[in-house]
C-alpha positions as CSV (number, residue, x, y, z in Angstrom):
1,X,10.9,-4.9,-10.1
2,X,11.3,-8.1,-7.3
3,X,9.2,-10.9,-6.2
4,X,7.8,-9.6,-2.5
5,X,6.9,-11.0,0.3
6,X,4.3,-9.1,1.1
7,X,1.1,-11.0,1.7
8,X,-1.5,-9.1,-0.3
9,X,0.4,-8.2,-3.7
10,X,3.2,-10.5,-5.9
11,X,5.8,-7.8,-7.2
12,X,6.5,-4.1,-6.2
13,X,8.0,-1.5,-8.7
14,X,9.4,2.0,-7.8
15,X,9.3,4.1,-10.0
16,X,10.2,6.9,-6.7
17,X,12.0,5.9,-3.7
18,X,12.5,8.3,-0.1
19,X,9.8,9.6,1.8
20,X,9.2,11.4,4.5
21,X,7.2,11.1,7.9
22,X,4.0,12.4,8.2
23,X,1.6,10.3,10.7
24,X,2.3,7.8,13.9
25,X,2.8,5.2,11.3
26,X,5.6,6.3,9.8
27,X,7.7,6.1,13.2
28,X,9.3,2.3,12.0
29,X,9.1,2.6,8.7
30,X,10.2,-0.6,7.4
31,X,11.2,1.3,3.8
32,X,13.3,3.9,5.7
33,X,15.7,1.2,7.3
34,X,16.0,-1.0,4.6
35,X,17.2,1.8,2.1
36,X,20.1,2.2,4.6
37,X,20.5,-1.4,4.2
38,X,20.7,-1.2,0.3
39,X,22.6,2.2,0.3
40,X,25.2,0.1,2.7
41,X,25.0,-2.2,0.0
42,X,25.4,0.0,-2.8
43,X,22.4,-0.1,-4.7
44,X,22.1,2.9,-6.9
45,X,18.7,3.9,-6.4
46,X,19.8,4.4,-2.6
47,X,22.7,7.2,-2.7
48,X,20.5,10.2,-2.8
49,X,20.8,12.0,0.6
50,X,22.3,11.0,3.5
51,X,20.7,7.7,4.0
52,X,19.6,7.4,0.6
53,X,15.8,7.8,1.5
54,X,15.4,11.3,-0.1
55,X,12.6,11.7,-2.5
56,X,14.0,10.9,-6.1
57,X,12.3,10.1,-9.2
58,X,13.4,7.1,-11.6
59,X,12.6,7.4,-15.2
60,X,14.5,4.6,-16.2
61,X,12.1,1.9,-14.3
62,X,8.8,3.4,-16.8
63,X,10.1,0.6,-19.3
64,X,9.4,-2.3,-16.9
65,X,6.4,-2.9,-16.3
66,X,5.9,-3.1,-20.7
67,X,8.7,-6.0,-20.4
68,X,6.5,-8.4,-18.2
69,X,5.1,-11.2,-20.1
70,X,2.8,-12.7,-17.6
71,X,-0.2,-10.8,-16.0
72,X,1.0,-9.8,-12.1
73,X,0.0,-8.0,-9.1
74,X,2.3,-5.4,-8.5
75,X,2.7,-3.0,-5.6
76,X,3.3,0.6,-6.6
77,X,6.3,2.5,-4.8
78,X,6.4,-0.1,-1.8
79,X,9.4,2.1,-0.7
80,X,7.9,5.7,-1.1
81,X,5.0,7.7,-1.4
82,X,4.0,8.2,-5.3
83,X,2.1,11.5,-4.3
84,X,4.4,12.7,-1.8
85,X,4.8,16.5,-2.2
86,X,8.4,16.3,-3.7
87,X,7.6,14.3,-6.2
88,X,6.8,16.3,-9.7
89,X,3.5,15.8,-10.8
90,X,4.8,15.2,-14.4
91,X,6.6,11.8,-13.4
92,X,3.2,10.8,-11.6
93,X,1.6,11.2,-14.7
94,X,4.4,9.6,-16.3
95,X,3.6,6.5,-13.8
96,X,0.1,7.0,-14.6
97,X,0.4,6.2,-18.4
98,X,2.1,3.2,-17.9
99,X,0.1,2.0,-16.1
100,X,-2.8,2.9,-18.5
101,X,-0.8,1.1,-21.3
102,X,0.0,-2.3,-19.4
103,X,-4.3,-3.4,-18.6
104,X,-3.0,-6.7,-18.1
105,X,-1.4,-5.9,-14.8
106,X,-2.9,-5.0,-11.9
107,X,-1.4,-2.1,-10.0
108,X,-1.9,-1.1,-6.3
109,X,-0.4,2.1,-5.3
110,X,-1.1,3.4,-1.5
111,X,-0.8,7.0,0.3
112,X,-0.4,8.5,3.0
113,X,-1.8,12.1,1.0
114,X,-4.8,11.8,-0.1
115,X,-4.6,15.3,-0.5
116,X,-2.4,15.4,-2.5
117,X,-4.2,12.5,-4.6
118,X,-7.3,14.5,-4.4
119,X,-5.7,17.8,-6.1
120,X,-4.3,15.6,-9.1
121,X,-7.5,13.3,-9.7
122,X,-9.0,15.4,-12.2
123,X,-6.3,14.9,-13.7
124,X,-5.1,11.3,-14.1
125,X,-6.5,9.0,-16.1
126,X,-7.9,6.1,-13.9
127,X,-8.1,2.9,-15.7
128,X,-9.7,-0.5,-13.8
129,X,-6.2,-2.0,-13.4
130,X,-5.2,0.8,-11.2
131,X,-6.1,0.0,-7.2
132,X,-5.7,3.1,-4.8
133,X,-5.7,2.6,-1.6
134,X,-5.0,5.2,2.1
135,X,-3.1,4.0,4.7
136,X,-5.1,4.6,8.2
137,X,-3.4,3.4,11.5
138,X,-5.4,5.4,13.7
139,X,-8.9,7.0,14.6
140,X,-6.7,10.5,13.7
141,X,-6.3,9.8,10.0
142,X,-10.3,8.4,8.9
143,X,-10.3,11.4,7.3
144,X,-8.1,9.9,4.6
145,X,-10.9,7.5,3.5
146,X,-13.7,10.2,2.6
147,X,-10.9,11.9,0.5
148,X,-10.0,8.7,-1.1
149,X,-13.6,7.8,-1.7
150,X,-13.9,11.5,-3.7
151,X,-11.3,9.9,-6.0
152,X,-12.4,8.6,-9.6
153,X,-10.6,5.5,-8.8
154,X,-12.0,2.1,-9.7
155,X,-11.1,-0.1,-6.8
156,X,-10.6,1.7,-3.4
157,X,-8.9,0.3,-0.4
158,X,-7.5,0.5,3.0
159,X,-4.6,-0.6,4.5
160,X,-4.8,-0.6,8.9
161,X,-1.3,-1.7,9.1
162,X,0.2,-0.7,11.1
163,X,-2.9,-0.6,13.3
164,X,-2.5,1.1,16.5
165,X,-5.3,1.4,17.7
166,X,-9.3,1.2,17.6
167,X,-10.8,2.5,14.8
168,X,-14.2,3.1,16.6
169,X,-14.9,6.1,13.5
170,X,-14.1,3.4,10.5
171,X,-17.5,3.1,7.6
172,X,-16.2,0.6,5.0
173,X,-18.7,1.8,3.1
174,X,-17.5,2.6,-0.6
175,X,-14.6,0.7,-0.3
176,X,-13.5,-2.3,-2.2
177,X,-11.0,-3.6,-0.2
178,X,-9.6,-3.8,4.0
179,X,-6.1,-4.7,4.6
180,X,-5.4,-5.3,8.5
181,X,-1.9,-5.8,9.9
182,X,0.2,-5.3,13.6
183,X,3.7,-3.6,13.8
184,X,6.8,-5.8,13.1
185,X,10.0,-5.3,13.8
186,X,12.6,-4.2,17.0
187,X,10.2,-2.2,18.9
188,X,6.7,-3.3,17.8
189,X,3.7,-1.3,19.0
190,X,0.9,-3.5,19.9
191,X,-2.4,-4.5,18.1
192,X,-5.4,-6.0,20.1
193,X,-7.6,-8.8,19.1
194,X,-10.8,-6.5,19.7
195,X,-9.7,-4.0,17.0
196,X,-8.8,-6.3,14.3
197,X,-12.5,-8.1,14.7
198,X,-14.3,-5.0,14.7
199,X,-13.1,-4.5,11.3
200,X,-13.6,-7.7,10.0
201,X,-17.4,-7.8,11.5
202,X,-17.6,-4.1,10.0
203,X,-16.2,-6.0,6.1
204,X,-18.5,-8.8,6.6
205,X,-21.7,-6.8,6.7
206,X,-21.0,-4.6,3.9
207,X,-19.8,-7.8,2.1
208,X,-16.3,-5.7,1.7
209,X,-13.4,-8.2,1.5
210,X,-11.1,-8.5,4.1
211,X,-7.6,-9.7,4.4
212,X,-5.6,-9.5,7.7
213,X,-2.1,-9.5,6.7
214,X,-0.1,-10.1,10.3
215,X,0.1,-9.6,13.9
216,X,3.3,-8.4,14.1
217,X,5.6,-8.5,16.7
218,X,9.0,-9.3,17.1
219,X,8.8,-12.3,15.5
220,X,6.1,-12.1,12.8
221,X,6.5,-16.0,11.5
222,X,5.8,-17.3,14.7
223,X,2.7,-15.1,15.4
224,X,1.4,-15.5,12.2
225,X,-1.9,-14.2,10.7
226,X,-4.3,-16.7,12.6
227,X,-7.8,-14.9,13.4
228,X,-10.3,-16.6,15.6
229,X,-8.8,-19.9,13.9
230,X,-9.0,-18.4,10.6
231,X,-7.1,-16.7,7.6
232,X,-8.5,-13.7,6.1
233,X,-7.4,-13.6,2.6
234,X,-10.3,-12.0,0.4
235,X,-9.3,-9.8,-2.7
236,X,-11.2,-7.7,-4.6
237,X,-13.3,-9.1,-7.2
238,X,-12.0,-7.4,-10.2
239,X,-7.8,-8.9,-10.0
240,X,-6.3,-8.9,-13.0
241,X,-3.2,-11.2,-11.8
242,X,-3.8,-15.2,-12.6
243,X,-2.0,-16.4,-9.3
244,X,-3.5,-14.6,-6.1
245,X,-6.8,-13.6,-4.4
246,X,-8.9,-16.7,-5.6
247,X,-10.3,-17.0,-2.4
């Protein structure tokens, strides 16, 4: 487990690591170039494949999360896809259970297959400190929240990020959560002002919380996550975790 710097969550664990591309999103993906980095580096979990981004499993992180002593946020498999199609679904109910016996954590996994999800609900026991959440970048993948919301999962949310374009289709409806975010990195795709405040006004009237996490660019510090003069920094109401999301 590490300290991240992501804005929305404290901590990520992987339990899996490697993925594979499935929508526009995928195209930078920011978990794909840094396991080159760490297999250039020599970190273990990194050597499967040729740039150590393959799928692989990792029994030996299950005894983490039962170490922590503190109640934390913690982003699930922020390099891989828990329910991607490689991955047996006797580790992800492996995941599952810890994350049933650790309540005093708060655990936010996020998919690109919510088919996938969907085909194994029935099947996993949900338990409040488990968020799920579908990543939708475009008008293409909406779809993924209706499967999501067919889920038995407490807390339900969506991550826009990266967003690339108008989600004219979106009904926040049923969800518990909005995450909004622009591209980052070499080659950024852009985000437009309009998009970003059609789903915050679209959060505010169904009193769903919304938290834009970045506009990206080339340089992320220096354009910040300013809205309209604002931050947008709402959590859900149920967070386990003691330090974030008080807003």
């Amino acid at each position: 487990m590490a300290k991240s710097k992501i804005e929305w969550t404290e901590h990520t664990w992987n339990p899996t690591t490697g993925c594979t591309k499935v929508s526009a999103g995928c195209k930078f993906c920011y978990a794909e170039i840094m396991s080159k980095r760490l297999k250039a580096m020599g970190v273990s979990k990194y050597q499967n494949g040729k740039n150590g981004f393959k799928p692989t499993i990792h029994p030996q992180t299950l005894k983490e999360p039962y170490t922590w002593k503190t109640p934390r946020l913690v982003f699930v498999n922020s390099m891989s896809d828990l329910f991607h199609e490689d991955i047996p679904f006797s580790f992800i109910k492996d995941v599952f259970r810890v994350m049933n016996e650790n309540p005093q954590h708060t655990f936010q996994v996020l998919t690109k297959r919510p088919d996938i999800l969907y085909a194994y609900n029935f099947n996993l026991k949900w338990t409040p400190n488990i968020w799920m959440g579908v990543s939708v970048e475009t008008n293409d993948h909406i779809d993924r929240i209706d499967t999501l919301c067919n889920t038995s999962a407490f807390t339900k949310f969506v991550s826009c990020e990266p967003l690339l374009g108008p989600l004219s289709s979106l009904n926040v409806n049923g969800l518990d959560w909005v995450i909004v975010g622009g591209e980052s990195g070499r080659s950024p795709r852009p985000i437009k002002a309009e998009w970003v405040r059609h789903i915050r006004d679209l959060c505010a009237e169904s009193l769903v919380p919304f938290f834009f996490k970045q506009w990206g660019g080339t340089n992320k510090k220096k354009s910040g996550r300013i809205l309209d003069g604002k931050i947008y920094d709402s959590f859900p109401d149920n967070l386990f975790s003691s330090t974030v999301g008080k807003t």
